[in-house]
Structures are given as structure tokens and as C-alpha cells.
C-alpha positions in Angstrom: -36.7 -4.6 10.3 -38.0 -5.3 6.3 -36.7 -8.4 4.9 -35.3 -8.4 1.5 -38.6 -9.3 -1.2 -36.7 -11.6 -4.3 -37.9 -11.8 -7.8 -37.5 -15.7 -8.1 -40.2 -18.6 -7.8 -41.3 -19.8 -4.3 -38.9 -22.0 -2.2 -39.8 -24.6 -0.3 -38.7 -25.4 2.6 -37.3 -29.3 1.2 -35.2 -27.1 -1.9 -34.1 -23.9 0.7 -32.7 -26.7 2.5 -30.8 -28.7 -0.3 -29.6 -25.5 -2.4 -27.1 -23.2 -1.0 -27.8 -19.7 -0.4 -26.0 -17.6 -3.4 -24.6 -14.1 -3.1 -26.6 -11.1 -4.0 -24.4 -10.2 -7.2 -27.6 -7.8 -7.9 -30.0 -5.7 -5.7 -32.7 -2.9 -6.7 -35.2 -1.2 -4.9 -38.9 -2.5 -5.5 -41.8 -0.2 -5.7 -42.7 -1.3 -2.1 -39.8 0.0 -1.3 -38.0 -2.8 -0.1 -34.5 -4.3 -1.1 -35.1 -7.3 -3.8 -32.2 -9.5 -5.3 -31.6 -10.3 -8.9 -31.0 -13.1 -10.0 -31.0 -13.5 -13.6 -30.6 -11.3 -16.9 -34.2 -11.0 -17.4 -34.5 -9.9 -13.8 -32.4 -7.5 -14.6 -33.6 -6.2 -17.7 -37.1 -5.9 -16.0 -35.6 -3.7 -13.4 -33.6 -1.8 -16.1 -36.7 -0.5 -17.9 -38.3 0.3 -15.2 -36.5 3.6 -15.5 -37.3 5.1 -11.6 -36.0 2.0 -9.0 -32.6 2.2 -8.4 -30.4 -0.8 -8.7 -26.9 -2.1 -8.4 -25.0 -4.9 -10.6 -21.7 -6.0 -9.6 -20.1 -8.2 -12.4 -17.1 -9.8 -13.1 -14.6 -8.2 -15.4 -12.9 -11.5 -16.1 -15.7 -13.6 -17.0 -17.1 -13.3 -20.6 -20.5 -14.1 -19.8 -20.7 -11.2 -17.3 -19.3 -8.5 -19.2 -21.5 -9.7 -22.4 -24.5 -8.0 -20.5 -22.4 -4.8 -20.4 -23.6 -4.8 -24.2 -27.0 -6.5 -24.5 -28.7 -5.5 -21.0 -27.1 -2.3 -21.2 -25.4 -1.0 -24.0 -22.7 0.2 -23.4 -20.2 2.4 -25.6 -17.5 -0.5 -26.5 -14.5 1.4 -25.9 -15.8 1.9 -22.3 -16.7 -1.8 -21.8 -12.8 -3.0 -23.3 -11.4 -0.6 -20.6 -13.6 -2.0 -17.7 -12.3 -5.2 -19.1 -8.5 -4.1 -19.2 -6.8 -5.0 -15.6 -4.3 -1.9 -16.6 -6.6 0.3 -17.9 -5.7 3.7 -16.1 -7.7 5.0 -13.7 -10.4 8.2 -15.1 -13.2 9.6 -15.3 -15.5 10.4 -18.6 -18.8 11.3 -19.2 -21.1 9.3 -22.2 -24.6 10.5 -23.1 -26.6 8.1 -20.9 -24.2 7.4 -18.1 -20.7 8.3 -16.1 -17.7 5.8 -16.6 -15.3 6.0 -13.2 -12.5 3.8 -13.5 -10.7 3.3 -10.0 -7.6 1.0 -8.2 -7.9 -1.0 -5.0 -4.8 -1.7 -3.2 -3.7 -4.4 -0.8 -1.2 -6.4 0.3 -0.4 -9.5 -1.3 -0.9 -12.1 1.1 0.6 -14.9 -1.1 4.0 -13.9 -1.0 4.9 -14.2 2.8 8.7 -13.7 1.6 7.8 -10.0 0.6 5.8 -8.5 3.0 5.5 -5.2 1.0 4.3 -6.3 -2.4 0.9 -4.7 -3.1 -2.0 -6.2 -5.1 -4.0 -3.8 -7.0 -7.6 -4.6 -8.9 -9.2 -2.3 -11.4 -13.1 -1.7 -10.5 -15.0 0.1 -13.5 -18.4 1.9 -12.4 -21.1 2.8 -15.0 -23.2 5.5 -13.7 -27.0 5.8 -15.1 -30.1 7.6 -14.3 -31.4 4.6 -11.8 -28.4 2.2 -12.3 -25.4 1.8 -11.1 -23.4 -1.1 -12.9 -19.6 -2.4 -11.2 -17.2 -4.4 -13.0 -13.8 -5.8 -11.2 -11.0 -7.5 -12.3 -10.4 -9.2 -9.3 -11.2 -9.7 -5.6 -12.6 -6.9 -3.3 -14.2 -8.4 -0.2 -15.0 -4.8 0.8 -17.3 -4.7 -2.1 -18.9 -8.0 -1.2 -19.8 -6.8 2.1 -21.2 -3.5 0.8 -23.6 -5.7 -1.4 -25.0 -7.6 1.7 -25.4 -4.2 2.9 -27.7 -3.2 0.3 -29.6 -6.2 0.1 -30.1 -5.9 3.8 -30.5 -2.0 4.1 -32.9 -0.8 1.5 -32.1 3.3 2.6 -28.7 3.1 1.4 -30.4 1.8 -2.3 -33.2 4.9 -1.5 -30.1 7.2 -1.7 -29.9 6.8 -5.3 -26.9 5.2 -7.5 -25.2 8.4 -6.9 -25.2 8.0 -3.5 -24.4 4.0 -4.1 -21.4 5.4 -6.3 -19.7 7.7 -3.6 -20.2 4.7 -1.6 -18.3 1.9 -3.6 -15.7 4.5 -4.6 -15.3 5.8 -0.6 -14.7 2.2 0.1 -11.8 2.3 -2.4 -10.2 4.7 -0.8 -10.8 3.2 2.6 -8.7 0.8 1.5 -5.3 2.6 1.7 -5.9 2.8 5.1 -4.8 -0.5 6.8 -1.5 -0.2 4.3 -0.9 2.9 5.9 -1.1 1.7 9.5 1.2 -1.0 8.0 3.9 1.2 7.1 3.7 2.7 9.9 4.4 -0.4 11.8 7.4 -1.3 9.5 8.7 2.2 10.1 8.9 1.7 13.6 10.8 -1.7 13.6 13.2 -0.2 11.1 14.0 2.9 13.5 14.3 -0.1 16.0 17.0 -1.6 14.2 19.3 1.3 12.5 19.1 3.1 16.4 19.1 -0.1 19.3 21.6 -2.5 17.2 23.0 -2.9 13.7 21.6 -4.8 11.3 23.1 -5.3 7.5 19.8 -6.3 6.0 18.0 -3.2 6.6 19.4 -1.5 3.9 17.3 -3.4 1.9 14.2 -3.1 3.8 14.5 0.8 4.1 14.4 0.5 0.1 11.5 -1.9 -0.3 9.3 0.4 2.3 10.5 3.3 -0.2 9.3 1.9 -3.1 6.5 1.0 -1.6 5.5 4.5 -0.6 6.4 5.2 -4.1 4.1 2.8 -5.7 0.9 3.9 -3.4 1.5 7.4 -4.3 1.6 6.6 -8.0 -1.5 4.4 -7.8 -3.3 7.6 -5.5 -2.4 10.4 -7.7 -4.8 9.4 -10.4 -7.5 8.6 -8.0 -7.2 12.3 -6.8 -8.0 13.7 -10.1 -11.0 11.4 -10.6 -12.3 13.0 -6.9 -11.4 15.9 -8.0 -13.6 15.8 -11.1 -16.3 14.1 -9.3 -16.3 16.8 -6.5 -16.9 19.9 -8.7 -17.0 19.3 -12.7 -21.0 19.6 -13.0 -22.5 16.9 -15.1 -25.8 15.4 -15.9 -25.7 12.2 -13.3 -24.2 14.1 -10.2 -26.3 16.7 -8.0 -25.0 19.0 -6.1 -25.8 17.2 -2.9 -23.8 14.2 -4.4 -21.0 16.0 -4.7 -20.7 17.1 -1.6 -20.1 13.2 -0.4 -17.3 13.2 -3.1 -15.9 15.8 -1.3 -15.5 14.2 1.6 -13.8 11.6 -0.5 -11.1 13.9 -2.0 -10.6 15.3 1.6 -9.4 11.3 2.3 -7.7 11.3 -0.9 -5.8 14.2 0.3 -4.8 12.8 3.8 -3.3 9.8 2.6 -1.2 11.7 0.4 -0.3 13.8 3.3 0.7 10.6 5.2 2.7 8.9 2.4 4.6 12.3 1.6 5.3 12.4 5.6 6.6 8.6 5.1 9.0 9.2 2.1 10.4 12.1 4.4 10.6 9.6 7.1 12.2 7.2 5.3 14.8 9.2 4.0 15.6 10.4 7.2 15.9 6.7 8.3 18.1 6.1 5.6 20.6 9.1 6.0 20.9 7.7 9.5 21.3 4.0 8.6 24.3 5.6 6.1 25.9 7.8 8.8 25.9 4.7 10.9 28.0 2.7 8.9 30.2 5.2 8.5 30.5 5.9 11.6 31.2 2.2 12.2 33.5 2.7 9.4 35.4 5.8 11.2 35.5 3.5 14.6 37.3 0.8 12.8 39.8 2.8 11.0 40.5 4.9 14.5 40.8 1.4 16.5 43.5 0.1 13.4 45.0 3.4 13.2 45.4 3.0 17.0 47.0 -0.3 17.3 49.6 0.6 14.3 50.5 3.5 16.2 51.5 1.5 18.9 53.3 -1.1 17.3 55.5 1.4 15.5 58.1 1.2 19.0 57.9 -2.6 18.7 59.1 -2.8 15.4 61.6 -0.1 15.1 63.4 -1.7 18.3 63.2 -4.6 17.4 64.1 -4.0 13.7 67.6 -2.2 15.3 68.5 -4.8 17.5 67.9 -7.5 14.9 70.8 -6.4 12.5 73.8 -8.4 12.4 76.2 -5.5 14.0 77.1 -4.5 16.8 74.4 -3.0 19.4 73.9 -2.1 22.8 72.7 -4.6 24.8 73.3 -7.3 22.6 76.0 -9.4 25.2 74.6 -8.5 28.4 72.9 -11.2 30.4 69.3 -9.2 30.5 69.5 -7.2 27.4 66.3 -9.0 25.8 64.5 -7.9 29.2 66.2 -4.6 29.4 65.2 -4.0 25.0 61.3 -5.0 25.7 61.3 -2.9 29.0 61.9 -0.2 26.4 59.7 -1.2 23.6 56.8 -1.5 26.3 57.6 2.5 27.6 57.7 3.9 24.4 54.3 2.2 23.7 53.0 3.4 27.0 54.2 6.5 26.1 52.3 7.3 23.0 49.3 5.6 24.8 49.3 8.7 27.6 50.0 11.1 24.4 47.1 9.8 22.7 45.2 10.4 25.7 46.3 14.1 26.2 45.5 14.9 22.4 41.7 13.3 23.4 42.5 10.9 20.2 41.6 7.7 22.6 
């Protein structure tokens, strides 16, 4: 297998052994063919004006010092380089003279807040597509893109591909990302049909809206990422080929499937939720029957005993077993309505 060749000054084996090993934040394809990584902005601008090796910066959005070679390495159009630098910039597509600007979101689950297990993290990642270049800028954490980096400094065919090729990748991964939050809510829709149908729980109301909104907020975050495939996929332009779009392609047809699969959750969840409802009222209608019931009953009990507790003279009243005789007939009546309860099916 080739190893990685690296524009730097030789190491020894005493100073590869004290310095750590740094991330390849950089990587272009030399004229032997074989992935090198940069490691500084003259590096960089050596590769840059080259003008035929392909090559791939990945910056950070947040730090000034980074997105300062947006401008003087690159020079790029400023309203283009304050968007890549907005966190809530929207996600879209437009075409400069001497490169593509692709703004997309990553999703994920925010692992910080264990006490809400559905809120989503989102980063922006701006891509400036040139003739040989393909610049990333994120506003945040994406390991995927960390490991696709390794990649290319390890893989030198997926750099020979060309930074269109390298674009369909990063933005493929994006998409891959939706994914694993998928297979999540699939998860939570099962332990919420768990607990409306096997046994009653009070708080799921609230999860059954959390999950809701969740599917709500993926689906606003896809819908603009499936106009930028869309536009990718068949708008002709000056830094796409016809071969490269039919990778985007393959992208949208993702794009697409997750939308399928979060439109078939909402449904789900709705579903779940006019069940959870019909529950509680059923509950509700149990209750009211079981009360409605016992009244019912009762109603001997006190009208008997209501009678033959006014100060007059009544039946009964002087005989040795009249209490015994009065709740013999208290206790028929009530049997009585029991047995017509049961022949109208009410009980």
C-alpha cells in the first residue's frame, strides 16, 4: 500500500518520538500521485497554484485565524465567507465565478443533556467548490468528517476522484447522518407502543409530544437539504460533470427515503397518540360506569333507610327483628337491580 509523502522538513526519529502526531486538517494529491499532508498556509498556497492536484482543506468556522485564509489563500466572495461563518446561516446552494458555495446541516443527538433524550444538535458545514479544491468550513464537531480526512490521507484514489467526487462525499456523509436518529426513533416508538398498549403510564403524553417534535424538527432541518440535492443533481454548472451528478443523485434518492421514513413516523405517532387519548377515555368511561354502578346500588339503602328513620310511625319499627327484617329488604332490592343490571348487559 503507498504511504502518505508530507511537505514538511525531515523528522527524526528523537523529535517523531517527543512531538505528537497532528491531524491531517489538509491533504492534496502530489504529482507522484500519492496523498501528501499540509501543514501550513504556505503549504497550502503552493498546492493552490498548482492549479491541476486536487486538494482538500477542512477549517474551522469558529476560529478567526482559520477562516482568515478563506480571504487571503483563497479569496473568497465576503458575503459567502460571513455565511460559512454564521452557525444559522440557512442551508443553499449558489454558484460564484471561480467556485460552488454548498451550505449543509449535520444532525445529532445531544449527548450532554441525558435528561432529554431527544434534543438534537445541529452544525453548519460550508463547502467551497473550485476547479482542483475543495475547501470545508464547520461550525462545530463532525467526527464523521474527521474520519473521512484520515481517509484521504490514507487513500490517495478517493483524492484522484476529483473535489467533485470529494464534495458528494462530505455532503453523502451528511446525510448519512440522519440515519442512526432514525433507527433511534424507531426504538422510542416502540417503547412508547409498549407503554400506551401493555400498561398505563401518565408521562407518556409528554413523550409522544417530544418524539413529535422531534420528527418535526428533522424534517424542517431535511427539507432544505433536499433542494440543495436537488440542484446539485441536475442544475448544470461549471464545477459539476455529468458523471458527478449522477453520485448526487444517489444522495437525493437518500434524501428522499428519510423523508419517507420521518413522514411514516409523524403518521405513527399520531396514531400512537389517538390511542393514548382513547385510552384515557376509556379509563375515564370505566370509572364513571363503576361510580355510576355503586350509586345505583345504594339508592335502596338510602331510600329505606331514609323512610324508616322519620320520627312517625312505620312498619317494623316495634318488632323485636325489624332492623334485621328492614336490611333483609334493603340487601334484595340491591340484589335485585344487581341481576337487572346484568340482564340489560350494563355489568
Amino acid at each position: 500500500m503507498e504511504t502518505a509523502t508530507r511537505l514538511e522538513p525531515e523528522v527524526t526519529p528523537e523529535t517523531a518520538a517527543a512531538a505528537p502526531a497532528p491531524l491531517p486538517r489538509a491533504v492534496y494529491l502530489d504529482a507522484s500521485g500519492k496523498s501528501a499532508q499540509l501543514r501550513s498556509a504556505d503549504e497550502i498556497r503552493a498546492a493552490l497554484a498548482s492549479g491541476t492536484r486536487t486538494m482538500w482543506v477542512d477549517l474551522d468556522a469558529t476560529d478567526p485565524g482559520e477562516t482568515a485564509l478563506l480571504s487571503d489563500l483563497f479569496n473568497f466572495h465576503p458575503v459567502s465567507i460571513e455565511e460559512a461563518r454564521n452557525p444559522e446561516t440557512r442551508v443553499k446552494v449558489e454558484e460564484f465565478d471561480d467556485y460552488l458555495f454548498v451550505i449543509v446541516r449535520t444532525v445529532g443527538f445531544q449527548e450532554q443533556t441525558e435528561d432529554d433524550p431527544y434534543d438534537l444538535e445541529t452544525v453548519n458545514l460550508a463547502c467551497f467548490l473550485g476547479g482542483n479544491f475543495l475547501v470545508t468550513a464547520r461550525c462545530g464537531n463532525t467526527s464523521a468528517l474527521d474520519e473521512m480526512l484520515a481517509a484521504a490521507a490514507a487513500k490517495p484514489h478517493l483524492l484522484a476522484g476529483g473535489p467533485a467526487r470529494l464534495l458528494h462525499l462530505v455532503l453523502n456523509e451528511a446525510v448519512d447522518e440522519f440515519f442512526p436518529i432514525l433507527d433511534r426513533i424507531e426504538e422510542f416508538l416502540d417503547d412508547l407502543e409498549e407503554r400506551v398498549f401493555a400498561h398505563y403510564d401518565q408521562a407518556t403524553l409528554r413523550d409522544i409530544f417530544s418524539i413529535k417534535r422531534l420528527v418535526l424538527t428533522l424534517r424542517r432541518h431535511l427539507a432544505p437539504e433536499r433542494d440543495v440535492f436537488t440542484t446539485l443533481a441536475n442544475r448544470p454548472n461549471a464545477f459539476l460533470s455529468t458523471d458527478a451528478q449522477r453520485y448526487f443523485r444517489d444522495s437525493y434518492d437518500k434524501v428522499l427515503r428519510i423523508n419517507d421514513g420521518l413522514e411514516t413516523y409523524r403518521e405513527l405517532l399520531s396514531n400512537t397518540l389517538e390511542s393514548y387519548l382513547m385510552q384515557i377515555s376509556n379509563r375515564l368511561g370505566n370509572i364513571t360506569k363503576t361510580l355510576s354502578i355503586v350509586a345505583t346500588i345504594s339508592v335502596p339503602f338510602v331510600v329505606v333507610s331514609g323512610m324508616w328513620g322519620m320520627n312517625v310511625i312505620v312498619p317494623f319499627a316495634n318488632e323485636a327483628h325489624g332492623f334485621w327484617t328492614l336490611l333483609g329488604v334493603q340487601l334484595a332490592l340491591g340484589a335485585l337491580l344487581l341481576l337487572g343490571l346484568r340482564w340489560r348487559r350494563i355489568l
